[in-house]
C-alpha positions as a Python dict, from the first residue, in 0.01 Angstrom:
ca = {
    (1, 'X'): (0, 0, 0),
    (2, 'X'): (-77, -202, -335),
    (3, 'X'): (-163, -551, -340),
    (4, 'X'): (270, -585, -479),
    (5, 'X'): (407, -403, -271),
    (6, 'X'): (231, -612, 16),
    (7, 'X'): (415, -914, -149),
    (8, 'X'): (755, -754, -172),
    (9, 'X'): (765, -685, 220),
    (10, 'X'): (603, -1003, 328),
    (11, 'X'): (890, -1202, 116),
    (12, 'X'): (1112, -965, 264),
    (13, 'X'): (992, -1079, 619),
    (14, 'X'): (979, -1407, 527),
    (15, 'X'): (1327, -1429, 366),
    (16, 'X'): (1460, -1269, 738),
    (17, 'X'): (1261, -1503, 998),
    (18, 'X'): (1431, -1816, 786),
    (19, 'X'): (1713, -1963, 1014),
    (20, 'X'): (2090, -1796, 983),
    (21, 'X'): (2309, -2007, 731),
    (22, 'X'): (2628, -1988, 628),
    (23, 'X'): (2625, -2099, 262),
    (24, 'X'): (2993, -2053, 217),
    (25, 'X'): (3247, -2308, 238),
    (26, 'X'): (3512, -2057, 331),
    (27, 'X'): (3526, -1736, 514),
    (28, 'X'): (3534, -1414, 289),
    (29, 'X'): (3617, -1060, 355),
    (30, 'X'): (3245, -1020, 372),
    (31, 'X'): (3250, -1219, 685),
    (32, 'X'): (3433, -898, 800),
    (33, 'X'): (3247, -641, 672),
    (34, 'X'): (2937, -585, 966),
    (35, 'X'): (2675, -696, 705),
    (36, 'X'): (2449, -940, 595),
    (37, 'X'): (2721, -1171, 599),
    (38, 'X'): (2862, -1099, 949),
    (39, 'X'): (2514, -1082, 1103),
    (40, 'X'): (2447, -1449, 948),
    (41, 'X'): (2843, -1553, 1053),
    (42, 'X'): (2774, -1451, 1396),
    (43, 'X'): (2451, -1587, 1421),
    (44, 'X'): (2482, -1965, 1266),
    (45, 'X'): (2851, -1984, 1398),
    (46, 'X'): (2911, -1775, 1692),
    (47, 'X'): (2534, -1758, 1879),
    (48, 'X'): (2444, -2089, 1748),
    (49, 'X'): (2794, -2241, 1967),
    (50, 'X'): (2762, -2022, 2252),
    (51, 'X'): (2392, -1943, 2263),
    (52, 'X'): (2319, -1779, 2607),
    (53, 'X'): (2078, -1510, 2767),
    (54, 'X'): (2391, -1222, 2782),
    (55, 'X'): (2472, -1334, 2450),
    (56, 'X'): (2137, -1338, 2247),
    (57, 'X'): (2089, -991, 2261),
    (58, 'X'): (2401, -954, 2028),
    (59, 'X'): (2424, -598, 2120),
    (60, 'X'): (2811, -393, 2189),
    (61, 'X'): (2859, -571, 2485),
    (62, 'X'): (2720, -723, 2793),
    (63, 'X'): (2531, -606, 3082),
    (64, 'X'): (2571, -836, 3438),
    (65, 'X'): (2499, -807, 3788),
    (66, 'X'): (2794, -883, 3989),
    (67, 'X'): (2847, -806, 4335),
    (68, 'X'): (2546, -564, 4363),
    (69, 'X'): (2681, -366, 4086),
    (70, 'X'): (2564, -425, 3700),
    (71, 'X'): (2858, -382, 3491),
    (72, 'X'): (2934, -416, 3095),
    (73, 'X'): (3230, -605, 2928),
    (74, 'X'): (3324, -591, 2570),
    (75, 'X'): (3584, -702, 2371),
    (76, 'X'): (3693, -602, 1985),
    (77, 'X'): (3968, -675, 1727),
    (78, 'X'): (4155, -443, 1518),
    (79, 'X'): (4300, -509, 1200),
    (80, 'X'): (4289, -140, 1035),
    (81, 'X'): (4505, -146, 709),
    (82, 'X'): (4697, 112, 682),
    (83, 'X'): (4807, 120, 1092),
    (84, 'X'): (4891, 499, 1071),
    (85, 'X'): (4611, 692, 902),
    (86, 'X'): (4504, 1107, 909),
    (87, 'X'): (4305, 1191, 1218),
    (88, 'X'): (4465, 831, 1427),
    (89, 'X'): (4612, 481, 1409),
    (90, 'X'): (4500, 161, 1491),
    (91, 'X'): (4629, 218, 1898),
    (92, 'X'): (4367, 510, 1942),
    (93, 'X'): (4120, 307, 1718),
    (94, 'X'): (4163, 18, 1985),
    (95, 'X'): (4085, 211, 2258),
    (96, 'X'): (3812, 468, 2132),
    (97, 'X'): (3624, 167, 2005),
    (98, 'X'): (3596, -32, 2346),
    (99, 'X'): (3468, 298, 2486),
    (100, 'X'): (3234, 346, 2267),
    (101, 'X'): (3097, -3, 2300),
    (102, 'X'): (3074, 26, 2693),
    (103, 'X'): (2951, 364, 2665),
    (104, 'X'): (2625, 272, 2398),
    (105, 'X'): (2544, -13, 2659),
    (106, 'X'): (2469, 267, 2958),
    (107, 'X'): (2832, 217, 3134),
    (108, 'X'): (3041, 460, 3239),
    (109, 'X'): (3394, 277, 3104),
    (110, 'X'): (3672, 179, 3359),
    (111, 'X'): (3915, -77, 3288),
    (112, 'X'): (4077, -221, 2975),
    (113, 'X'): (4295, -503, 2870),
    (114, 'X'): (4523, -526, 2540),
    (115, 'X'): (4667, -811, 2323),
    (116, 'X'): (4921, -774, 2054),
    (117, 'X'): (5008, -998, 1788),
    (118, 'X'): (5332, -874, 1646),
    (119, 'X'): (5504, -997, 1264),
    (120, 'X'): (5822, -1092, 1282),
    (121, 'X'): (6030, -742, 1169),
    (122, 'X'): (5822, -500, 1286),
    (123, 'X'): (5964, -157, 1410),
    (124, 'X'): (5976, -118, 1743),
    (125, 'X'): (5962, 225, 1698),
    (126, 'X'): (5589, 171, 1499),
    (127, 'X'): (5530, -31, 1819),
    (128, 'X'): (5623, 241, 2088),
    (129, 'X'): (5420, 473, 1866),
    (130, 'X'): (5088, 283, 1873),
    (131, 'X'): (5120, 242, 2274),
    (132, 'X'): (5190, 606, 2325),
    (133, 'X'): (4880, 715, 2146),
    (134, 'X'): (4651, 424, 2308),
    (135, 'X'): (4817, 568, 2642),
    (136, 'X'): (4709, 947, 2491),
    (137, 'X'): (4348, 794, 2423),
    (138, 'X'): (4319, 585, 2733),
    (139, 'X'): (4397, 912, 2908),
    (140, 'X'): (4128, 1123, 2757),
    (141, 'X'): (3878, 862, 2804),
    (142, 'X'): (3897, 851, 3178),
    (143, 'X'): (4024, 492, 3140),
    (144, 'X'): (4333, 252, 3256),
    (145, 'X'): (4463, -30, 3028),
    (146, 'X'): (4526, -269, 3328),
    (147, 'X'): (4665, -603, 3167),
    (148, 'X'): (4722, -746, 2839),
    (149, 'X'): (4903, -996, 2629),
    (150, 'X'): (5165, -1011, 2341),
    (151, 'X'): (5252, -1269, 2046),
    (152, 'X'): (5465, -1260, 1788),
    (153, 'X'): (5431, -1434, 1474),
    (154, 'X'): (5708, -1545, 1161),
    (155, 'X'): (5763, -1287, 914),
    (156, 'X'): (5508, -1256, 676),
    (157, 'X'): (5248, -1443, 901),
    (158, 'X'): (5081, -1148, 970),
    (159, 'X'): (5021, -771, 865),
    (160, 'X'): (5270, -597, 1120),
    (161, 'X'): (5026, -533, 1395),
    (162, 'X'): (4668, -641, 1529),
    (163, 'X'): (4556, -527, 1834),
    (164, 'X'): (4238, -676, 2075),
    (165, 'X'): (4125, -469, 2318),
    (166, 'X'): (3814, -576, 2581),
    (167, 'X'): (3640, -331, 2877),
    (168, 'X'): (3481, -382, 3180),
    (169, 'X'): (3245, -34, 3282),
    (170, 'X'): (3015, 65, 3546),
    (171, 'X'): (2626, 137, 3511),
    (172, 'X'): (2516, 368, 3768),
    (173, 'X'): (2133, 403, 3588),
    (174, 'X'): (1864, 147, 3570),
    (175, 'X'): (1806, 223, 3225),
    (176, 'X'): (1861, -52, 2987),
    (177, 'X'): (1944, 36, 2661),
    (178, 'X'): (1920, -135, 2331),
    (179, 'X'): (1794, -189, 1988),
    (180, 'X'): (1470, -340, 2066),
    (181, 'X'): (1363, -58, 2268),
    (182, 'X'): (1271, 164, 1983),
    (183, 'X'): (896, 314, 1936),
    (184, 'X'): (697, 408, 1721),
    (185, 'X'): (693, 826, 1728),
    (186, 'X'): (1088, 800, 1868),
    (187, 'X'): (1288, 1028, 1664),
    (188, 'X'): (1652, 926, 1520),
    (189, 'X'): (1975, 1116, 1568),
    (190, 'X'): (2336, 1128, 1470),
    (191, 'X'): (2680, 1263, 1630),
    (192, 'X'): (2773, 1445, 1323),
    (193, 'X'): (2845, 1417, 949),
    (194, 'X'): (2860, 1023, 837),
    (195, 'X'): (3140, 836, 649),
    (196, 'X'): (3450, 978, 769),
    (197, 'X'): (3674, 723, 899),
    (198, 'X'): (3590, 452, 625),
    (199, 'X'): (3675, 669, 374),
    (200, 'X'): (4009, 833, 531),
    (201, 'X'): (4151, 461, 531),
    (202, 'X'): (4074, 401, 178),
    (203, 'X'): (4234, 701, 63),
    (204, 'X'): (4516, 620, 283),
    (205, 'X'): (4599, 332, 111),
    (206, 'X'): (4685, 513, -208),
    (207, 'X'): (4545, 259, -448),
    (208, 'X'): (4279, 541, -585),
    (209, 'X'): (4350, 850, -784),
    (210, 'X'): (4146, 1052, -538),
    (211, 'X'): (4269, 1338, -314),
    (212, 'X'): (4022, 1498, -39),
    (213, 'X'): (4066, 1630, 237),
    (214, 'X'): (3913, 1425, 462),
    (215, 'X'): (4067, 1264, 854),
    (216, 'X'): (3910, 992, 1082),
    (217, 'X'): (3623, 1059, 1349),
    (218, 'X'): (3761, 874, 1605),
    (219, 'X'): (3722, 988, 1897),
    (220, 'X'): (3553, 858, 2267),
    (221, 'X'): (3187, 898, 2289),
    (222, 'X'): (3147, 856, 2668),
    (223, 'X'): (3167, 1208, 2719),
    (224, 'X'): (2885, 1277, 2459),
    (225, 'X'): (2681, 1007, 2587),
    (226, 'X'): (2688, 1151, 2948),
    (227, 'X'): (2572, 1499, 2824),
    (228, 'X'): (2300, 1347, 2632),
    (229, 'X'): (2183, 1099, 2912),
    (230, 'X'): (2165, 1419, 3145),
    (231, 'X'): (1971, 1610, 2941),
    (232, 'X'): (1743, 1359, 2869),
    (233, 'X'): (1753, 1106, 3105),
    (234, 'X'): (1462, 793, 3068),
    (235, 'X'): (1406, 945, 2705),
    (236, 'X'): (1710, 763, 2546),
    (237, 'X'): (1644, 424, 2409),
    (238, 'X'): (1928, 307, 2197),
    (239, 'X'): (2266, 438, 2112),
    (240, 'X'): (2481, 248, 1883),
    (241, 'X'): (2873, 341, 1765),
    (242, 'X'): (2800, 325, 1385),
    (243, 'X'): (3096, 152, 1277),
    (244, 'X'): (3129, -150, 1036),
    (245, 'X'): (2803, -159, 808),
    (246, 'X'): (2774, 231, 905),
    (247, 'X'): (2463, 407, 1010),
    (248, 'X'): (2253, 226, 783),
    (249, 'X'): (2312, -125, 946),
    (250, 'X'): (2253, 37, 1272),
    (251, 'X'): (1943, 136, 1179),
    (252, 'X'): (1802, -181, 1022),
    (253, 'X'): (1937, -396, 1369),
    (254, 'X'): (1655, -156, 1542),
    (255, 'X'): (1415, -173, 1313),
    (256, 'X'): (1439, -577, 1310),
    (257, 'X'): (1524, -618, 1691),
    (258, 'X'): (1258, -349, 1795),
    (259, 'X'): (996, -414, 1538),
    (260, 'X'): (948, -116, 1400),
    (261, 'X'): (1012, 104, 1067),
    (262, 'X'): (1243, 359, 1086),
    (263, 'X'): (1232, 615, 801),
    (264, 'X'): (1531, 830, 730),
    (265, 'X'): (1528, 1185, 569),
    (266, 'X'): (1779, 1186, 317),
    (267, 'X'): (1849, 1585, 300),
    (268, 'X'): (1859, 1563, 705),
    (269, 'X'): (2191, 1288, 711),
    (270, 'X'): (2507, 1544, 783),
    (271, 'X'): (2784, 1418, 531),
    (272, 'X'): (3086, 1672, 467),
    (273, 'X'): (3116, 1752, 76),
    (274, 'X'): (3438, 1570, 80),
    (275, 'X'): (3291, 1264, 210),
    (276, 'X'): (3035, 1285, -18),
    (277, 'X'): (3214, 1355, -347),
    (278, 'X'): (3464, 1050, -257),
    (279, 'X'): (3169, 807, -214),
    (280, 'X'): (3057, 901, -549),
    (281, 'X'): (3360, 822, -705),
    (282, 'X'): (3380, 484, -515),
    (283, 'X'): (2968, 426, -562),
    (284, 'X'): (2948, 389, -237),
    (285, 'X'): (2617, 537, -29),
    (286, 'X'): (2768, 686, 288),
    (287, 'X'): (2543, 558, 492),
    (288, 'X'): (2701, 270, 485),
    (289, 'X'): (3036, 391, 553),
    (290, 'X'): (3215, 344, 902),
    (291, 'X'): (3234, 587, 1155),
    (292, 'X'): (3428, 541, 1448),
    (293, 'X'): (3348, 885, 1643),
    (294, 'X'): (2977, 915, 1600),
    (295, 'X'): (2698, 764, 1703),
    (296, 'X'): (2292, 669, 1652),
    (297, 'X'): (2079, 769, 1873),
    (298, 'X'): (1695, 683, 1957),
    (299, 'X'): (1492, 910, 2182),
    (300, 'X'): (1171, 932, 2301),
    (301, 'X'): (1003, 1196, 2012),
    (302, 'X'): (923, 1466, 2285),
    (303, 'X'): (1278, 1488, 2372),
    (304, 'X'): (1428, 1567, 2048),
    (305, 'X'): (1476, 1902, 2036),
    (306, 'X'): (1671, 1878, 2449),
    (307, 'X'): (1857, 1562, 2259),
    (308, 'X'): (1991, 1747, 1975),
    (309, 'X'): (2078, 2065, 2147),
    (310, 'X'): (2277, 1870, 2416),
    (311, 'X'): (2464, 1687, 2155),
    (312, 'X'): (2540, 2024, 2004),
    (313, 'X'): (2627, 2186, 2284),
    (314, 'X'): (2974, 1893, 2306),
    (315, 'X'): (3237, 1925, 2096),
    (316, 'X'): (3155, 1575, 1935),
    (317, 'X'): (2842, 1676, 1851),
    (318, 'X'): (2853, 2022, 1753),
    (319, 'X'): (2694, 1830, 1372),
    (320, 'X'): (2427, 1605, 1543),
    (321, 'X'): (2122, 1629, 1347),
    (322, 'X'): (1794, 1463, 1330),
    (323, 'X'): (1789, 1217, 1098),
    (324, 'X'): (1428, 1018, 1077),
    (325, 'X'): (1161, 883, 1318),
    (326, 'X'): (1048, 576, 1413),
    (327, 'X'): (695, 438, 1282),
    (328, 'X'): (493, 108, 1304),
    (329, 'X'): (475, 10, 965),
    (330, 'X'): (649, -122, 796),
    (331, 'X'): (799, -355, 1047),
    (332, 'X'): (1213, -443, 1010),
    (333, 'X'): (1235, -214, 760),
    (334, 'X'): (1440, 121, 692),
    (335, 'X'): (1259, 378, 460),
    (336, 'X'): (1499, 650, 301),
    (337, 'X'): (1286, 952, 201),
    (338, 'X'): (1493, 1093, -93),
    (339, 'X'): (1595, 1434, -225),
    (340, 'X'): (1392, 1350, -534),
    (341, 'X'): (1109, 1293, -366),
    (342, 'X'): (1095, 889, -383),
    (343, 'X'): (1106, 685, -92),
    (344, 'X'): (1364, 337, -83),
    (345, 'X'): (1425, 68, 135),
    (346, 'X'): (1764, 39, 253),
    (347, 'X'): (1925, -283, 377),
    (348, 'X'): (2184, -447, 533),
    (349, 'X'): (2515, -383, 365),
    (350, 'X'): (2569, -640, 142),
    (351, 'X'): (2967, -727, 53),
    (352, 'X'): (3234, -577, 183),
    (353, 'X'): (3284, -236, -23),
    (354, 'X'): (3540, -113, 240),
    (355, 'X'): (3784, -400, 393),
    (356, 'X'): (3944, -338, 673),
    (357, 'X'): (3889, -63, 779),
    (358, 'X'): (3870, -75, 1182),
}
């Protein structure tokens, strides 16, 4: 590397070991986004208040012995805007996305709670059809929703419906999982093509002269994740649900937590043409863009090729591909190979391109 270049990434390391601060004097829709701005939210508000050992990992959820058995608990908001969307609603959204948190952290998922706060006026009919299609989801997922809570709010206090869902699931392998377990030589891996569900919800709110056929991801990923684990057992390291901040904030919370670089194939990222010609239009990179029915993956480098076929051989994952590999230098940092040729660095999300979209 040149003598510049050198600086660049040192002031880049430097301007990441300074201590999380919130500048702002209010809360934006940034704060929302799973950025830079979340990650410093969560970290100068949220870890610096609770700060504990379960919590400082800040991974999907956590892991706890209890009784002889180690378990994972997770809990998640949903605020989706428009609540009926192609492909879902925010009721499936609730409970694919606790499922996919438990199911990333090792656990097989069990048990799940859900709290409603209700506006003033909404249909009950909008109501019965959000709980029949968590009850649809729950089913699939091998899961019970086995308590919960409800609130109602005046009219115009809130957006209709918001829905918090937490987990409780089972680990029945030693392996621990998690973003700082990457290595260098560890290849990367996705579910299948990037971007859908962010961009379904924009074009469901019908504020942009843009038609595509396009329908949300969601889905549960426990399924998926048990194929994978049995094909390659002690090779997987991490798995992440690429959600807010998309794939590419996945990948830099691994690169920082784990130390390593991670450098991503541009050609090699699956993103369906209609995906990708609606992100131009926005300007938005789809890596960035939220999925809620696919997933990262890091695996040891000799069990790629078993990694990717067992995706592929799940309905999920019949468009896993993979994606990069994981090097030693340089450290916290994601490298994008491009189809020109030219190599980038690519960041946290920064803003909040896409509000509300899970």
């Amino acid at each position: 590397m040149t003598s510049r270049e050198e600086q660049v990434l040192e002031r880049i390391d430097r301007a990441r070991q300074r201590k999380a601060r919130v500048r702002e004097e209010h809360i934006t829709m940034a704060h929302g986004a799973g950025g830079k701005a979340t990650q410093t939210l969560i970290e100068a508000v949220f870890l610096d208040a609770f700060r504990n050992p379960l919590l400082e990992p800040l991974e999907d959820g956590a892991v706890f012995g209890a009784g002889g058995a180690r378990l994972a608990f997770t809990t998640d908001s949903y605020v989706v805007s428009p609540l009926f969307f192609p492909g879902g609603d925010i009721g499936d959204l609730a409970v694919n996305g606790t499922v996919n948190d438990l199911s990333v952290c090792g656990a097989r998922p069990l048990y799940l709670s859900a709290g409603f706060v209700l506006e003033e006026g909404f249909p009950v009919e909008d109501l019965r059809r959000i709980s029949a299609s968590m009850a649809r989801a729950a089913a699939a997922a091998e899961v019970s929703i086995v308590t919960g809570d409800t609130k109602v709010v005046q009219r115009g206090k809130a957006d209709g419906c918001y829905v918090t869902t937490a987990g409780v699931g089972l680990l029945e392998r030693d392996t621990r999982l998690g973003v700082a377990h990457a290595r260098p030589g560890d290849a990367v891996l996705v579910s299948g093509p990037v971007g859908e569900h962010g961009v379904t919800i924009m074009l469901a709110r019908g504020e942009l002269d843009i038609e595509a056929d396009v329908t949300s991801d969601t889905a549960p990923l426990n399924g998926l994740i048990a194929a994978l684990r049995a094909a390659v057992g002690e090779g997987v390291r991490c798995l992440r649900d690429a959600t807010r901040g998309g794939v590419a904030t996945i990948l830099n919370e691994i690169a920082r937590a784990s130390g390593v670089a991670v450098v991503v194939e541009e050609d090699a990222v699956p993103v369906r043409p209609a995906v990708r010609g609606a992100c131009e239009l926005l300007g938005i990179d789809p890596l960035y863009v939220a999925c809620e029915g696919r997933m990262v993956a890091v695996v040891d480098g000799g069990a790629a090729e078993s990694a990717l076929a067992a995706l592929r051989s799940h309905p999920l994952g019949e468009g896993a591909a993979i994606v990069g590999r994981v090097r030693d230098d340089p450290p916290g940092l994601v490298l994008l190979k491009t189809s020109f040729g030219g190599t980038r660095i690519i960041d946290v999300l920064v803003g909040d391109p896409l509000p509300r979209i899970c």
